[in-house]
Phi, psi and omega in degrees: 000146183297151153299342201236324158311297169319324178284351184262350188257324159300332180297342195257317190285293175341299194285318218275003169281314167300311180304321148341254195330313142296012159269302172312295187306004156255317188284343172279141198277154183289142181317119170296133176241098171334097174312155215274119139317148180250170194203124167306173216266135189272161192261011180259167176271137188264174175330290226264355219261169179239143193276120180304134189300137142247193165239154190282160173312150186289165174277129166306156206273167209282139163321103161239181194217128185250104163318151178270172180297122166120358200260146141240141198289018206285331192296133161249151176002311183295295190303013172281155155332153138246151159332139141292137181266141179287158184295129179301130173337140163243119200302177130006116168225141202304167152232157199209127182238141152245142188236081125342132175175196196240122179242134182257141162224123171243120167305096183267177203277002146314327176242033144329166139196183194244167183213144172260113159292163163270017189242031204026014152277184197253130164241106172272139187272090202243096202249138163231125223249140197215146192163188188236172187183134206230136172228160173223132208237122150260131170240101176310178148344112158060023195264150167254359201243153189180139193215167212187185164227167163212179176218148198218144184203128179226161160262155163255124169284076218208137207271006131287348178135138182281168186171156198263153141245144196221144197195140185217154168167189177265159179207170176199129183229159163261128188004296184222041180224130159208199219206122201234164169176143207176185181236143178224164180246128173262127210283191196264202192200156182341297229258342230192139197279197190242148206202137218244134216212153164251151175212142211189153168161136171319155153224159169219139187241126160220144190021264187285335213231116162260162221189146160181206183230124188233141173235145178217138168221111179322123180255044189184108207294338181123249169180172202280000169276347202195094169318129186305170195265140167321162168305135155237152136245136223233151169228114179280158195204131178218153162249088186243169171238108184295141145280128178237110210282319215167000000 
């Protein structure tokens, strides 16, 4: 083949590749292009924007330590004071009170009684009783519960004849309500023998003054000149002063 026959045949293959290549590009649709959006403006800074200098914050200024007179740093620990060591806890321990004081008992007419003379009146023994009353109060460990004793010694004022009572037993409270019983004696008067009674009766206690109820029953009827003294119940008063022993 000629040299100049060969250069016409690239040339013919050259255009029939351009024309190929403009066909395609007309049969294909043109590209969706989004319409352009405006977007608010950003609150960030931008790239291109240079970054504001600040200054760092001040430093708080350095801690310092004034050794006290006399410190060198040459001292080690062992030459520090030592402390006082604190006193040891002292545990719970019982308490025991003796309370002295002036105990009132007044008979209200509700617990009165009567008596038959031999000439067939009547007399009421209506007694008011004055006198003294010595207690012993123990309070275990951390306890709130706390038992005793107590002795009781009165004159009774009594329009049957005046005449002593004596009255001793145990007692036991919750902090200031407790519970007392014991036997007591009643001596005699014009009408009535001298008469051996269980005693028993509630209390409340605060601080100087205690308040209750006292009852007594007789544990024996008498003889035949003379009768043992009634069943009595009484509202009792005390004034005491605690003492404290130990």
């Amino acid at each position: 083949m000629s040299p100049g026959r060969a250069g016409a045949l690239v040339a013919l293959a050259a255009s029939t590749v351009v024309f190929a290549r403009g066909q395609a590009h007309a049969q294909d649709p043109e590209p969706h292009v989004p319409p352009a959006t405006t977007s608010p403006p950003s609150t960030f800074p931008s790239s291109d924007t240079a970054p504001v200098a600040t200054e760092p914050p001040p430093s708080p200024p350095p801690l310092t330590y004034t050794p006290p007179e006399g410190w060198t740093s040459s001292r080690s620990k062992d030459d520090l004071p030592e402390l006082p060591a604190l006193p040891p806890r002292r545990p719970p321990r019982t308490h025991v009170f003796i309370n002295p004081g002036y105990l009132l008992s007044l008979t209200p007419a509700v617990a009165s009684r009567t008596q038959s003379t031999g000439n067939g009146t009547r007399t009421t023994d209506v007694a008011n009783g004055h006198g003294i009353e010595i207690s012993v109060s123990i309070w275990p460990a951390g306890s709130l519960v706390n038992f005793g004793g107590f002795m009781q010694a009165q004159r009774y004022l009594s329009f049957n004849g005046d005449h002593s009572r004596y009255a001793f037993g145990g007692q036991i409270a919750w902090t200031f309500i407790g519970f007392e019983t014991g036997l007591a004696y009643r001596g005699a008067d014009d009408h009535h023998q001298g008469t051996t009674m269980l005693h028993f009766g509630p209390f409340m206690s605060m601080a100087f003054m205690s308040i209750g109820g006292r009852f007594g029953i007789p544990l024996h009827s008498g003889s035949d000149t003379k009768s043992a003294h009634k069943a009595e119940a009484s509202f009792v008063m005390s004034f005491k002063v605690p003492i404290h022993v130990m």
